[in-house]
C-alpha positions as CSV (number, residue, x, y, z in Angstrom):
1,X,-22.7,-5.8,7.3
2,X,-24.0,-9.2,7.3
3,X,-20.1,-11.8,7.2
4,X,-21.1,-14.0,3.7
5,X,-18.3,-15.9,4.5
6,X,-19.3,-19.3,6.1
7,X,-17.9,-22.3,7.4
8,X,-18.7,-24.0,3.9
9,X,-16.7,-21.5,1.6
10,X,-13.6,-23.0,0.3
11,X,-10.8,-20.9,-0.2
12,X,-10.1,-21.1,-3.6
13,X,-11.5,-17.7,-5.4
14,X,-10.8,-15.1,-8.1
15,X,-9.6,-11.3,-7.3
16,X,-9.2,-9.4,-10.4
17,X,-8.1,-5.8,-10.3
18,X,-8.7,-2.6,-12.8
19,X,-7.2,0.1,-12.0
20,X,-8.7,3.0,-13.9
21,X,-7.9,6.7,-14.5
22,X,-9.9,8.1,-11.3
23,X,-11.4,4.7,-9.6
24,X,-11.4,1.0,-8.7
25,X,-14.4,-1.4,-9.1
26,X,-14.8,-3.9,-7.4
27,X,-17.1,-7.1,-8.4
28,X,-18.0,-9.9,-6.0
29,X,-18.9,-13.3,-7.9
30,X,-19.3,-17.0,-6.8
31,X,-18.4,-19.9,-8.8
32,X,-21.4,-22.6,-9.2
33,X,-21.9,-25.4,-11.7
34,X,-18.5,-23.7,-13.8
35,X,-20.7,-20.2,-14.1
36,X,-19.7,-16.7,-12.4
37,X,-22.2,-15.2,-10.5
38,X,-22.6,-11.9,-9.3
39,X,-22.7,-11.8,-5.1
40,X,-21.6,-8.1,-5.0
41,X,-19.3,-5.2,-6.0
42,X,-17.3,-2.1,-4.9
43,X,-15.4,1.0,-5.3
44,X,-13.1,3.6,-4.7
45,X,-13.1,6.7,-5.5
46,X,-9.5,7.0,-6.2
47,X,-9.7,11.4,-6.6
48,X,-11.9,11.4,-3.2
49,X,-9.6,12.2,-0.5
50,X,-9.7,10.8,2.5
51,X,-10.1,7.2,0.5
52,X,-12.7,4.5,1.1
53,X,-13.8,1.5,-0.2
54,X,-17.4,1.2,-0.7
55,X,-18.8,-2.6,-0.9
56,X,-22.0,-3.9,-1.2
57,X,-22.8,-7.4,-1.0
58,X,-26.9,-8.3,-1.2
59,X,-28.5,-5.6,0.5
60,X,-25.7,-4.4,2.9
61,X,-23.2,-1.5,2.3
62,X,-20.1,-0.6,4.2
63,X,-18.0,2.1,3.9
64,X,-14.0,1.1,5.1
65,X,-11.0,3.6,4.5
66,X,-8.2,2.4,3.0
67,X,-4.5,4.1,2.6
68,X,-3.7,6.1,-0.6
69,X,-2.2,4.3,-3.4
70,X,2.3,6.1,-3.3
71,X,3.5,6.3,-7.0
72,X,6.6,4.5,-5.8
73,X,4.5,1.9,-3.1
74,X,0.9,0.4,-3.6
75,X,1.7,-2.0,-0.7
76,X,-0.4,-0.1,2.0
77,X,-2.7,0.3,-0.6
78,X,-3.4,-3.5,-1.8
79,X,-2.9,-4.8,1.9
80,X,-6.0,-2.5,3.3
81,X,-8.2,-4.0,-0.1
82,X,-6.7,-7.6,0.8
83,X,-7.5,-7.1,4.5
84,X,-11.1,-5.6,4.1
85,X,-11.8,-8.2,1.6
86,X,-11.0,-11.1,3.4
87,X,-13.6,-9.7,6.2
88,X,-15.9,-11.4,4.0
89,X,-14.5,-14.1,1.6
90,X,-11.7,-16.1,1.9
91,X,-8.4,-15.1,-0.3
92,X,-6.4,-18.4,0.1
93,X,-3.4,-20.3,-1.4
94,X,-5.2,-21.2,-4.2
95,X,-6.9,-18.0,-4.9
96,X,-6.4,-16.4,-8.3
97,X,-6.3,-12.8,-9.1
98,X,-6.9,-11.0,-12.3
99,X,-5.9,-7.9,-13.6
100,X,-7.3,-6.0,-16.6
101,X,-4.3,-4.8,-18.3
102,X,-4.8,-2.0,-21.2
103,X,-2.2,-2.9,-23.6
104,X,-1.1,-6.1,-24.9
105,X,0.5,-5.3,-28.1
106,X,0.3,-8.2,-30.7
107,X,1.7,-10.4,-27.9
108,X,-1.7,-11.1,-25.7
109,X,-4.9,-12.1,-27.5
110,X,-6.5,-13.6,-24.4
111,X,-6.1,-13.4,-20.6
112,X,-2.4,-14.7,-19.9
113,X,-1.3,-16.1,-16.8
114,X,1.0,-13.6,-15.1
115,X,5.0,-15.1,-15.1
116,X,8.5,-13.3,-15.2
117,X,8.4,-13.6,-19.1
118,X,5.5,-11.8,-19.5
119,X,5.8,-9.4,-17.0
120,X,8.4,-8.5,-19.4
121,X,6.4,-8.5,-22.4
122,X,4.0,-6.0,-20.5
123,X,6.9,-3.6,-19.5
124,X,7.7,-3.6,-22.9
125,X,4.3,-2.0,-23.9
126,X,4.7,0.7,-21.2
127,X,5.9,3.6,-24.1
128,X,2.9,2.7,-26.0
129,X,0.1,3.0,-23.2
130,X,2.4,5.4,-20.8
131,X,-0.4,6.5,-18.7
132,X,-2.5,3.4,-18.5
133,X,0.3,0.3,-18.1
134,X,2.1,1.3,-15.3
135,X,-0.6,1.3,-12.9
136,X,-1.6,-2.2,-14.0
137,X,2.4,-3.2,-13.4
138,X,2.2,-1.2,-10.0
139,X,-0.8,-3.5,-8.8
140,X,0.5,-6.5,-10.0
141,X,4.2,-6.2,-8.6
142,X,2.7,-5.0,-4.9
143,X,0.2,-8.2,-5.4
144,X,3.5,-10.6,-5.9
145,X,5.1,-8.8,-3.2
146,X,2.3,-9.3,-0.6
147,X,1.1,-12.6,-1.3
148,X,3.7,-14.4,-3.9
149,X,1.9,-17.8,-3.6
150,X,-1.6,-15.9,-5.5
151,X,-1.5,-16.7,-9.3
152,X,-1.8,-13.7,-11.4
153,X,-3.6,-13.2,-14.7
154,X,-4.0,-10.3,-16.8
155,X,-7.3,-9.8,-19.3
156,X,-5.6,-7.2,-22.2
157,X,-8.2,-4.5,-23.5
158,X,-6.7,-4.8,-27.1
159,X,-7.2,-8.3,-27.1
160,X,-10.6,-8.5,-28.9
161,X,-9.5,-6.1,-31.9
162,X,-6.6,-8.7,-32.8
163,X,-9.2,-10.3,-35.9
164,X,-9.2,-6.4,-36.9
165,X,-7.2,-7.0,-40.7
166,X,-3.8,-5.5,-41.3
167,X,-5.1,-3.0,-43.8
168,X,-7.6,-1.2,-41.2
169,X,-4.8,-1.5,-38.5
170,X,-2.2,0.1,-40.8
171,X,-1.2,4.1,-40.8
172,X,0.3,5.6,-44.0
173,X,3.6,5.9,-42.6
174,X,6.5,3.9,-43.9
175,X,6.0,0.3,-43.8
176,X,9.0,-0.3,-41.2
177,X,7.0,1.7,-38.5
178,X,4.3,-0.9,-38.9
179,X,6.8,-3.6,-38.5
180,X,8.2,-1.7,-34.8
181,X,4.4,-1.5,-34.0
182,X,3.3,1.8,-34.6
183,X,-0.3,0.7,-35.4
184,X,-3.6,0.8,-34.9
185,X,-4.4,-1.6,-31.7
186,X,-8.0,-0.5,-30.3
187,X,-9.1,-0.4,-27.0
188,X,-11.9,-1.4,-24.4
189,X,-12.1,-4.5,-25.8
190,X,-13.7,-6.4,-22.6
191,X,-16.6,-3.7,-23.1
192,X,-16.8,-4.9,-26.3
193,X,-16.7,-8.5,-25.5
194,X,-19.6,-7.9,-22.9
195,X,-22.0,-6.6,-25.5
196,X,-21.2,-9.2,-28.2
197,X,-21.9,-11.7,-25.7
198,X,-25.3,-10.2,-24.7
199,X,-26.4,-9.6,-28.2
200,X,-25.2,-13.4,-28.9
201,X,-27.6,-13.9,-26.4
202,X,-30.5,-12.0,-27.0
203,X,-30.3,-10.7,-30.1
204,X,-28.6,-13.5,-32.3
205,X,-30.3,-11.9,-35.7
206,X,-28.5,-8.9,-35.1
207,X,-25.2,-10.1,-33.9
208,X,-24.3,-12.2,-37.1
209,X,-24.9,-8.8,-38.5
210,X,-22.7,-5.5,-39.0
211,X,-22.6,-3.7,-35.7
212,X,-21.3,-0.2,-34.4
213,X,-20.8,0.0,-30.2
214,X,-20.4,3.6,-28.7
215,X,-18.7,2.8,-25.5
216,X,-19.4,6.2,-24.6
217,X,-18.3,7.0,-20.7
218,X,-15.0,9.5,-19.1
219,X,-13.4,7.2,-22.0
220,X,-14.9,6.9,-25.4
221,X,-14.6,5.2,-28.3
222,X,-16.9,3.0,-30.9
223,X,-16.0,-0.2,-32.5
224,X,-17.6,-2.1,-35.9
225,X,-18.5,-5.9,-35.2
226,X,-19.0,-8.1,-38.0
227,X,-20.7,-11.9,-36.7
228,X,-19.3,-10.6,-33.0
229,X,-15.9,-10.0,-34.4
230,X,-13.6,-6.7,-34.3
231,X,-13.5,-5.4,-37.5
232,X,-12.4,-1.5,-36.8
233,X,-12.7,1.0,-34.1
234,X,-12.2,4.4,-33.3
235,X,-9.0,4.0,-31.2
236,X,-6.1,3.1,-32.6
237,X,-2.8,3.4,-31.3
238,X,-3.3,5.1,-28.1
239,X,-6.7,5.8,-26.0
240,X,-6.0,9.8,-27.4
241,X,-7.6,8.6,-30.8
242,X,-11.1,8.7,-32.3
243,X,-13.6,10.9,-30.4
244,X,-13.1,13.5,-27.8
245,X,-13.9,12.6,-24.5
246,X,-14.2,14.1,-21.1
247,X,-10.5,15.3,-21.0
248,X,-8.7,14.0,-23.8
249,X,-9.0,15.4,-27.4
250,X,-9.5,12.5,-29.9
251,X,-9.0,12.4,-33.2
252,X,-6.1,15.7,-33.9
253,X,-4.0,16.5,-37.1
254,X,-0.8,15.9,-36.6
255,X,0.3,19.3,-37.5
256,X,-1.2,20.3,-34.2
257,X,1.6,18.4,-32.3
258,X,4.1,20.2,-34.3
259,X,3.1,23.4,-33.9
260,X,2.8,22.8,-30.1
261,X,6.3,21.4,-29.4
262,X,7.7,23.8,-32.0
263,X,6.1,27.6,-32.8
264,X,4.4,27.0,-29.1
265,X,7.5,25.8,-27.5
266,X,6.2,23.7,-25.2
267,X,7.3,20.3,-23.7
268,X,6.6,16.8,-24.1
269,X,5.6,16.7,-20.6
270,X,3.3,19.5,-21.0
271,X,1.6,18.5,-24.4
272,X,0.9,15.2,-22.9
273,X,-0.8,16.7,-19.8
274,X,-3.0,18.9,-22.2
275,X,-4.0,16.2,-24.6
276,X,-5.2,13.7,-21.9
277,X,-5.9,15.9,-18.5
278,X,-7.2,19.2,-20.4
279,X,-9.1,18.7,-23.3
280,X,-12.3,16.9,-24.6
281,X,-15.1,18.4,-23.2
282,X,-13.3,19.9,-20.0
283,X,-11.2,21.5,-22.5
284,X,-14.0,22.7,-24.8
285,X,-16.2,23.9,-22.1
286,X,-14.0,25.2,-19.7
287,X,-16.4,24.2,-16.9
288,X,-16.4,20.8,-16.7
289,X,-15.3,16.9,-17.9
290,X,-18.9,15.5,-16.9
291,X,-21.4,15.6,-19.2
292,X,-24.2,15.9,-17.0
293,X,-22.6,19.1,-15.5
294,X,-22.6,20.5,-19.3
295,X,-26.2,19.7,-19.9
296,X,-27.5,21.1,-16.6
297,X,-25.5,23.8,-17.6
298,X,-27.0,27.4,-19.5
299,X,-24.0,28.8,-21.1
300,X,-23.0,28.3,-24.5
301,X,-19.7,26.6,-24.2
302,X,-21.0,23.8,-22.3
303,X,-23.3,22.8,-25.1
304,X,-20.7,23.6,-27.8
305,X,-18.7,20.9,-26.0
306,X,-21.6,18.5,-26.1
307,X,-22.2,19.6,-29.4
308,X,-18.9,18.6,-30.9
309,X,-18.9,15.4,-28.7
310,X,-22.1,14.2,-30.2
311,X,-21.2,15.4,-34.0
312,X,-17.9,13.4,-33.7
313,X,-19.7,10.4,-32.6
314,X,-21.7,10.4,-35.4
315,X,-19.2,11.0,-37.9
316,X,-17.4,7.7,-36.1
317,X,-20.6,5.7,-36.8
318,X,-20.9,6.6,-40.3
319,X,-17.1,6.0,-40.9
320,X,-17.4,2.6,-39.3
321,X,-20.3,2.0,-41.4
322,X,-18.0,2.3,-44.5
323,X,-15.4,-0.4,-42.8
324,X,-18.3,-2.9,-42.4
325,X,-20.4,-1.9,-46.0
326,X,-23.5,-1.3,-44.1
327,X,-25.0,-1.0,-40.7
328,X,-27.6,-3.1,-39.5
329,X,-27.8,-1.7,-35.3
330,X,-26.1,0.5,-33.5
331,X,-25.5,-0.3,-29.8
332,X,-24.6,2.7,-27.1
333,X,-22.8,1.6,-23.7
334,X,-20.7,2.6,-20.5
335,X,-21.9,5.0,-18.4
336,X,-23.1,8.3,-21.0
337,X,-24.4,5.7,-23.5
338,X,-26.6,3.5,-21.4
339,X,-28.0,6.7,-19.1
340,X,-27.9,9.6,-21.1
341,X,-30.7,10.2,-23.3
342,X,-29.8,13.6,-24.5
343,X,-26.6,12.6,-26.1
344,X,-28.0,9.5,-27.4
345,X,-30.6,11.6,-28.8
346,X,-27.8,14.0,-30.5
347,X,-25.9,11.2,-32.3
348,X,-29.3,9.3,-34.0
349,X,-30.5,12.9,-34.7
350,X,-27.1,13.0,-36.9
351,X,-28.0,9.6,-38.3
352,X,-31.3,10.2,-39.7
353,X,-29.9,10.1,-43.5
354,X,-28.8,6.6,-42.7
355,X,-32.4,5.9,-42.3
356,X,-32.1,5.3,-38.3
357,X,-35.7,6.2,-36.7
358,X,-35.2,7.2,-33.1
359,X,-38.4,6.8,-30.5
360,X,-38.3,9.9,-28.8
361,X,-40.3,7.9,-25.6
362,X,-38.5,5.1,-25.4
363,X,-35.0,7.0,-25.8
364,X,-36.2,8.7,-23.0
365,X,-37.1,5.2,-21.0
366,X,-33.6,4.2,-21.3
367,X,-35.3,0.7,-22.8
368,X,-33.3,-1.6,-24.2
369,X,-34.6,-0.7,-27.9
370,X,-34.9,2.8,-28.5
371,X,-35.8,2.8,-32.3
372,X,-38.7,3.1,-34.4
373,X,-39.8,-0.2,-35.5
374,X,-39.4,0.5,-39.0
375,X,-35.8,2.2,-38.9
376,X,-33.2,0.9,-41.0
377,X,-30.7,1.1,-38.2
378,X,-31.7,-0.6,-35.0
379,X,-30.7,1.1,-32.1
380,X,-30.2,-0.3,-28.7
381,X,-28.9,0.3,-25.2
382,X,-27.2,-2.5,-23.4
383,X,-25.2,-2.2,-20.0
384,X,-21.8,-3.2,-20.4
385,X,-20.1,-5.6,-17.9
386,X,-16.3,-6.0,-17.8
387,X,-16.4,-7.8,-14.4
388,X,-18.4,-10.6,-16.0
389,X,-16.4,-10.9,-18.8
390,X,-13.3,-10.8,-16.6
391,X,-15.0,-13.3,-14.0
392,X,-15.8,-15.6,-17.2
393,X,-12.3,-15.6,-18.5
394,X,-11.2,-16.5,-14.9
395,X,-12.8,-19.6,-14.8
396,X,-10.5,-22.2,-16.1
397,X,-7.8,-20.9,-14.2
398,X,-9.8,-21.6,-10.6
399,X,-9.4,-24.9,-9.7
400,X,-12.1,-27.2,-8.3
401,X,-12.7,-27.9,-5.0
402,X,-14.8,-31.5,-4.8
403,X,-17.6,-31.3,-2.0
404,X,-18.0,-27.6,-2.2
405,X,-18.9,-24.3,-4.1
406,X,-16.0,-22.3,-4.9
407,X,-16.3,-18.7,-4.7
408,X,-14.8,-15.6,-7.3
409,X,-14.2,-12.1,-6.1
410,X,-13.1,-9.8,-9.0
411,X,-12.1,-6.1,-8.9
412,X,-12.8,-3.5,-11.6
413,X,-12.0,0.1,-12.6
């Protein structure tokens, strides 16, 4: 691999890390003229045993093993990622780093820079998103440890649903609940914020417009966008809500919970694990949490599981409909949404009362519209991309260097 780091890169850059469920991205981006762009990316496979870091800058790739991330030590862990790194960019004193950070409560509504008070305020989150915000707090607290000179920030996934209003954000429990902040908060907001941007961009007639976006991928949910702006989604309080997904349920009546930690007797512990490790479409299936397994797949379960996916999905769309009073496109994203045409093909099939038209070839294209030109509801596929928004939101926090181009790293997952 080809060293892009020359004599006339400065070291002043952005690093941002998103530590997912099952991997970490990673996103290589220079900084010219005050715009992000893309020089690379990278991941690991964080289920994959032994681990490596794939990267690929241009038209070079390199595979580099790195050392397993310890629940109670990610030291090893973000060293090797800092060390292989810097093979190729420069991570100096006045580098930044970035974190995407799934929960930030009614406290964060844009990307914070990362101090003792709200480290705090993060910590404090950790029984709402129990699974998720640790693993942000793990990376950041090995970052400080390794290099405490780095500034930190953190970009929150909830952030973009804050303009959501109190009523839709509201659950009919008593009103001091509310007030402790048992409500709705929405997630995968930077996904979100990556499509309104593109369809700002290139589609300005429809993003002034009432919106649906299936961020449909090992996560799923949908949100309704009104001129751009969060009106509802599917998720609410916790990344269990709305529709099922590859192991986690969705949408479940309470009474289900009760019935499983009383009459079924079973733990806290293990009714977590089953909700979001066992369920979804592994759950439904029995065979498997990818959806391309279960539609290469002959037997009936698999495509009961799909079956139910796509239905729920739907139902989502038509509810979110109601939120907004009408629907005038409906966008599908992530990883399912933008290279599946089956499932897309499911949920507009669901849709057709709504007066959405679906063109069979280009669904099957993957183009960018994949709607009849006369269909009430027009229907698009856009690729989402977090890193850029993260990159983009980095910016005024790297600061110049006179006389030379600055570069931005970023890491997503």
């Amino acid at each position: 691999m080809k060293n892009h780091d020359s004599s006339r890169r400065p070291e002043a850059h952005v690093l941002t890390f998103n530590r997912g469920s099952s991997s970490l991205k990673i996103g290589l981006f220079r900084v010219e003229d005050g715009k992000a762009l893309r020089l690379g990316r990278g991941l690991i496979e964080l289920r994959q045993l032994p681990l490596e870091m794939t990267i690929k800058i241009g038209g070079d790739q390199l595979r580099m093993p790195v050392s397993p991330a310890e629940s109670d030590n990610w030291q090893p862990f973000v060293d090797d990622i800092l060390r292989l790194l810097g093979e190729h960019v420069r991570i100096g004193s006045q580098s930044v780093v970035v974190h995407r950070v799934v929960h930030g409560g009614d406290h964060f509504t844009a990307t914070a820079l990362i101090d003792e008070s709200s480290l705090a305020a993060m910590a404090l989150l950790i029984p709402f998103a129990p699974l998720h915000q640790p693993k942000s707090l793990q990376l950041i607290h090995a970052l400080r440890h390794l290099r405490p000179s780095l500034r930190q920030l953190a970009a929150f996934d909830t952030a973009f649903h804050i303009t959501q209003a109190t009523l839709v954000r509201r659950f009919a429990l008593p009103r001091r609940y509310f007030d402790a902040g048992i409500k709705r908060y929405g997630f995968h907001g930077l996904s979100y914020r990556s499509i309104a941007g593109q369809l700002a961009r290139s589609h300005p007639h429809l993003a002034d417009g009432k919106v649906v976006v299936a961020h449909l991928g090992s996560g799923a949910s949908l949100c309704a966008m009104e001129s751009g702006l969060s009106r509802d989604t599917s998720m609410g309080f916790s990344t269990l809500d709305g529709v099922p997904m590859a192991t986690r349920c969705g949408a479940l009546d309470a009474g289900v919970l009760l019935h499983l930690l009383g009459a079924q007797g079973m733990s806290l512990g293990e009714v977590t694990q089953l909700l979001y490790e066992k369920s979804g479409l592994l759950g439904v299936s029995g065979l498997s949490a990818d959806s391309r397994d279960l539609l290469a797949s002959p037997k009936p379960e698999a495509r009961e599981a799909l079956d139910l996916f796509t239905l729920r999905i739907a139902g989502e769309v038509a509810r979110l409909a109601a939120t907004l009073g009408g629907l005038n496109a409906l966008v599908f994203t992530a990883g399912i949404g933008e290279h599946q045409p089956e499932i897309r093909a499911a949920v507009c099939q669901h849709l057709t009362w709504m007066g959405l038209k679906l063109d069979a070839a280009f669904n099957d294209r993957n183009n960018t519209c994949i709607s009849k030109l006369r269909s009430a509801v027009t229907t698009l596929v856009l690729p989402t991309d977090e890193e850029q928004v993260m990159a983009d939101e980095a910016l005024p926090f790297v600061k110049p260097i006179k006389g030379v181009r600055q570069a931005l790293v970023t890491c997503q997952g």
